[in-house]
N, C-alpha and C positions, 0 to 999 in steps of 0.2 A: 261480325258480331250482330245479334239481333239489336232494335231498337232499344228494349231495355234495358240491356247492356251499354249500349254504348252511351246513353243517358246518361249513367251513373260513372261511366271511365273515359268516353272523348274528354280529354282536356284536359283530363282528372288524374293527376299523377301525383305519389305522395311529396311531400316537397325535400329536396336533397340537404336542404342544411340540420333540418331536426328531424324527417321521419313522418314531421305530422302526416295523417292521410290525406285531414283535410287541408286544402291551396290556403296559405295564410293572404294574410289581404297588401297590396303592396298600395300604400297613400303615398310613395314620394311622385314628385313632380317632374325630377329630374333625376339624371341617373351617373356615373363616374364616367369621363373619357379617359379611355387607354391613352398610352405614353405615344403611341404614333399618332394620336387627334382621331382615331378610330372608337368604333363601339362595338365591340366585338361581343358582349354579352345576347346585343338586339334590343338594346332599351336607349334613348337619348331623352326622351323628353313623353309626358305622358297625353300627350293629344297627337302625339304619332306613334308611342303605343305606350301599355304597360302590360305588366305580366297577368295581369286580372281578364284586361281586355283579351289578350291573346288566346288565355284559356278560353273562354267565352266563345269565343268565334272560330276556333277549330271545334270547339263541341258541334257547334250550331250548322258547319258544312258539315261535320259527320252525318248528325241526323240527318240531314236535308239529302244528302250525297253528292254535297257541287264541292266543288275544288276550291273555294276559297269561297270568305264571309266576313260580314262588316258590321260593327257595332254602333250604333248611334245612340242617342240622348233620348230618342222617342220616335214612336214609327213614323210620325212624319215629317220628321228631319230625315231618313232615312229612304222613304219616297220622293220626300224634294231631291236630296242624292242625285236622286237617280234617272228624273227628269232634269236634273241643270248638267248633266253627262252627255245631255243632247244639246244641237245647234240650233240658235237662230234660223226659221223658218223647215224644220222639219215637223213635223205630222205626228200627232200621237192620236191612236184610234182609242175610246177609255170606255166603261158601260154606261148605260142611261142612268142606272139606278146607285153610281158606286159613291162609295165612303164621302161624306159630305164634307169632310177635312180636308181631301185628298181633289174633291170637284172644286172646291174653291182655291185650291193651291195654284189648280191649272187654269183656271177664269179670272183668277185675282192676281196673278203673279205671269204664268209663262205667257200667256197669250199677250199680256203685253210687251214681252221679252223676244216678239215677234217669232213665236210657235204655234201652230195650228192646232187647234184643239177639235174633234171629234164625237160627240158621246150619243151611242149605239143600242139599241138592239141586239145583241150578239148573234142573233138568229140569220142577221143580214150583214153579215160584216165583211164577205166578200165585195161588197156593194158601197165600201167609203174604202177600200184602201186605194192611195194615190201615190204618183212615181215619187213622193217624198217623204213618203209613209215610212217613219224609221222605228216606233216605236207600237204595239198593240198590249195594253194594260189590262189584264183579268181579272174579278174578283172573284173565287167564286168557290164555295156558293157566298152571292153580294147580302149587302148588308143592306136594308133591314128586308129585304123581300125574299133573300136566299132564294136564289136564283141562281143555277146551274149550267155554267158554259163549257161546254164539249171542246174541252183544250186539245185533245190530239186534233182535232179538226181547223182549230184556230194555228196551231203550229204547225202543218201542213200548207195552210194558205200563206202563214208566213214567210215559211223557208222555201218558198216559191218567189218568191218579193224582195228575199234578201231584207226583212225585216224584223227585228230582236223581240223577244216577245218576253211579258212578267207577266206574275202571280202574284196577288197579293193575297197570301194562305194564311193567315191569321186566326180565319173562322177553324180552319180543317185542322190545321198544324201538319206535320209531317209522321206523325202517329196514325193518321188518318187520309191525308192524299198527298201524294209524293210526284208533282209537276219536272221538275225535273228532272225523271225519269220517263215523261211522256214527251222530253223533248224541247220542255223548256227552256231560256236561255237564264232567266233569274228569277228569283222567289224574294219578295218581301215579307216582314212580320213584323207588326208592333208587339214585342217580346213585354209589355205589359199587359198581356192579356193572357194568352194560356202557355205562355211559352216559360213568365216565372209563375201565373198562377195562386199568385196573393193580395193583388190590389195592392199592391206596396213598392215598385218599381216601376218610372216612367222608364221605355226603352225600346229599339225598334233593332231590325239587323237586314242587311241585302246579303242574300245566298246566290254563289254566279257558278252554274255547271261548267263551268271553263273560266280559267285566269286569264282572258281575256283584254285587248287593248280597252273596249269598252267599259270593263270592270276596273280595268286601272285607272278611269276618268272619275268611276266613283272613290275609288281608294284615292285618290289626288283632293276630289271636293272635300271628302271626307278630316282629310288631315287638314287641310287650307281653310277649311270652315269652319274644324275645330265644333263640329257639334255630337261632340264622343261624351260616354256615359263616364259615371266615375268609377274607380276600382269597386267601389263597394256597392254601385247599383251591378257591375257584373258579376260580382261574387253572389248576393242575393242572388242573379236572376239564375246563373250557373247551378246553385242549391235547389233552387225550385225545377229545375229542368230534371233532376233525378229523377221526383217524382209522377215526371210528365205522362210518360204512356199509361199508365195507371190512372189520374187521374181522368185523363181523357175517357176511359173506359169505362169512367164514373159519369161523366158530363154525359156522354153518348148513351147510357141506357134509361138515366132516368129524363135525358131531353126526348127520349122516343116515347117513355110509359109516359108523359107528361103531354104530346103531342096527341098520341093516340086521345087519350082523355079527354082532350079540351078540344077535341075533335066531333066528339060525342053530346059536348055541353050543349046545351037548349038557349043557352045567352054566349053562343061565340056563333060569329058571322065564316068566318074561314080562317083554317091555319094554315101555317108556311113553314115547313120542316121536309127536307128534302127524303129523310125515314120514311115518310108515311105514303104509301100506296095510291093516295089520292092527288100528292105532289105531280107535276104536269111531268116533269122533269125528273121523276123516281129512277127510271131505268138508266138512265143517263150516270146519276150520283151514285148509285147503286153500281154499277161499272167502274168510276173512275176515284170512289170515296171506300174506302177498305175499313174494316175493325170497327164500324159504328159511322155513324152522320153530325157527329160534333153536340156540341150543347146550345145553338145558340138555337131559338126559334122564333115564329112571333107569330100574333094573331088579333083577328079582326073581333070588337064587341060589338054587339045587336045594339044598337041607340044612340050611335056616333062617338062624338067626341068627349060630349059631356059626361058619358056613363063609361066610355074606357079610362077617362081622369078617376074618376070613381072608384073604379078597379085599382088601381096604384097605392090611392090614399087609402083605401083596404085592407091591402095586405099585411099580414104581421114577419112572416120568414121571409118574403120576396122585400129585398130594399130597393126605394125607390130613389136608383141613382145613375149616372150612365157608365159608359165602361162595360166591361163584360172578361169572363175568364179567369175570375175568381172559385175560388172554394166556394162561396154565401151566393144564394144566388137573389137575380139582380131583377128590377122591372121596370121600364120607363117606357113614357107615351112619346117616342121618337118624331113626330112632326115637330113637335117645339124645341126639338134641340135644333133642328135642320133647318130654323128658317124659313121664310115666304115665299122659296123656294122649290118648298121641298115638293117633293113627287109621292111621298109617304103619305095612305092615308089616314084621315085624321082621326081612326076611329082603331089604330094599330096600333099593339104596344110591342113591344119588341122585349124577349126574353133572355135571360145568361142562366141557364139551370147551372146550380151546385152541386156541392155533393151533401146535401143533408140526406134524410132517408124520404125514399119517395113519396110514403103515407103522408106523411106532415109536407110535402110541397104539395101533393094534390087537394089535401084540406084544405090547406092556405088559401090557393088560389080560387079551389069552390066557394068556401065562404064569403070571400071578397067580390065575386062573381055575384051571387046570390041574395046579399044585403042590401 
């Protein structure tokens, strides 16, 4: 089945006891043992599974096309997952520029859990892998710089290494690049952002192209951890997946005519959308990113910091909040979420185009530019 199909039916079966089409919502906790002390249904207790989740995460390996998929409470319980799946004193190779949630997970938590932490250039990443190197984490394209890493080439050096390689596809989705099928071993996604597409479910998921002993170490954290969504964040997020490749197809044209534009503007310093032709990395994305370039973009204002804040408090349709992968779309001056830290410049605001109609996003944002 094409993607849009299986959107709308992985998981999605009408339910046996009434007919409804749609999956009713199951809130029990617990579930009946059979007379042998068995659970022959497949349900015991619902932080190791319920029927909500289940459909969930068969959907979620369909689109994806890995062989099994895990639900969490939020994408970054979901990447913790999947870094605590690994040993005391193994090597994770990760980008210079990735998810500030996910950089401090690794600097604040594993590396004192005595794991090597790495963070890269991708361009050179032949050049940090070590005989302990078990794990290489991709973002890409990374957030907020959307930057473009050449996965068949990073998965190559891996499976030369004997080292397990992710994606953190958040930004693309699986409507838009499909890592797993370049050979990836797993895909993450904080499924609160385009995957249910309303601002209204925290939720994250690991997709494993093989059922795997190492995926069984997540599906092990995962139940012991206990950091699984509720029935009714799956059901939301499962509803909003219907409309996912469509939306996406919405997010991708008007984040290109939006890109284009503000490319052109007299008060923007540089944009970063991997669509645009001036992108370092165009051909690259353009190879490896299929049906559009996603909606996230960002871009530099002429006058630093003080006049990109400017631009925020401006805007009337762009809301000034973080997040991204909403319907509404979204503006924020990304150094100040990121901390003293950050590598972000301070004159960058980072965008989540919606799906309003383009005229009225590019007024918006010209007149807040402009004022």
């Amino acid at each position: 089945m094409k993607l849009e199909t299986l959107a709308i039916h992985a998981g999605n079966e009408p339910d046996s006891a009434t007919g409804a089409i749609t999956p009713p919502i199951h809130l029990s906790t617990t579930f009946l043992r059979d007379e042998d002390l068995g659970y022959s249904k497949g349900f015991m207790y619902t932080r190791h599974n319920n029927p909500n989740r289940k459909q969930l995460e068969s959907c979620l390996a369909a689109l994806e096309g890995g062989e099994a998929a895990l639900a969490f409470g939020s994408g970054s319980a979901a990447a913790f997952a999947v870094f605590q799946a690994l040993q005391p004193g193994d090597h994770i190779i990760a980008p210079d520029d990735m998810y500030h949630g996910l950089r401090n997970q690794l600097k604040q938590i594993f590396i004192d859990l005595k794991m090597w932490i790495t963070f890269i250039d991708f361009n050179e990443v032949e050049n940090h892998i070590r005989p302990n190197t078990r794990l290489i984490w991709m973002e890409t394209p990374s957030n907020p710089l959307m930057k473009i890493t050449d996965i068949e080439r990073v998965v190559h050096l891996a499976k030369q290494n004997n080292i397990i390689t992710a994606v953190d596809n958040t930004f693309a989705t699986p409507c838009i690049q499909r890592p797993l099928e370049m050979g990836v071993d797993v895909v993450m996604h904080a499924t609160t952002k385009y995957i249910n597409g309303h601002s209204d479910v925290l939720g994250g998921a690991v997709i494993s192209k093989n059922n795997n002993e190492f995926f069984q170490r997540i599906r092990h954290i995962q139940i012991l951890g206990g950091g699984v969504p509720s029935p009714f964040d799956c059901y939301l997020t499962l509803r909003g997946i219907r409309t996912l490749p469509y939306r996406m197809r919405g997010h991708s044209e008007n984040a290109l005519a939006l890109a284009k534009f503000l490319e052109q503007h007299s008060r923007v310093e540089q944009v970063f959308y991997p669509g645009l032709l001036s992108h370092p990395d165009h051909q690259l994305a353009a190879k490896q990113m299929k049906n559009g370039f996603g909606g996230m973009l960002s871009f530099c204002v002429k006058g630093g910091m003080e006049k990109a804040v400017k631009v925020c408090n401006n805007t009337r349709l762009f809301l000034q909040a973080t997040s991204l992968g909403g319907v509404e779309s979204l503006i924020e001056h990304r150094a100040s979420q990121e901390g003293s830290e950050t590598k972000t410049p301070q004159n960058l605001l980072r965008v989540s185009v919606g799906l309003e109609h383009i005229d009225d996003l590019i007024a918006d944002i010209d007149r807040a530019l402009t004022i």
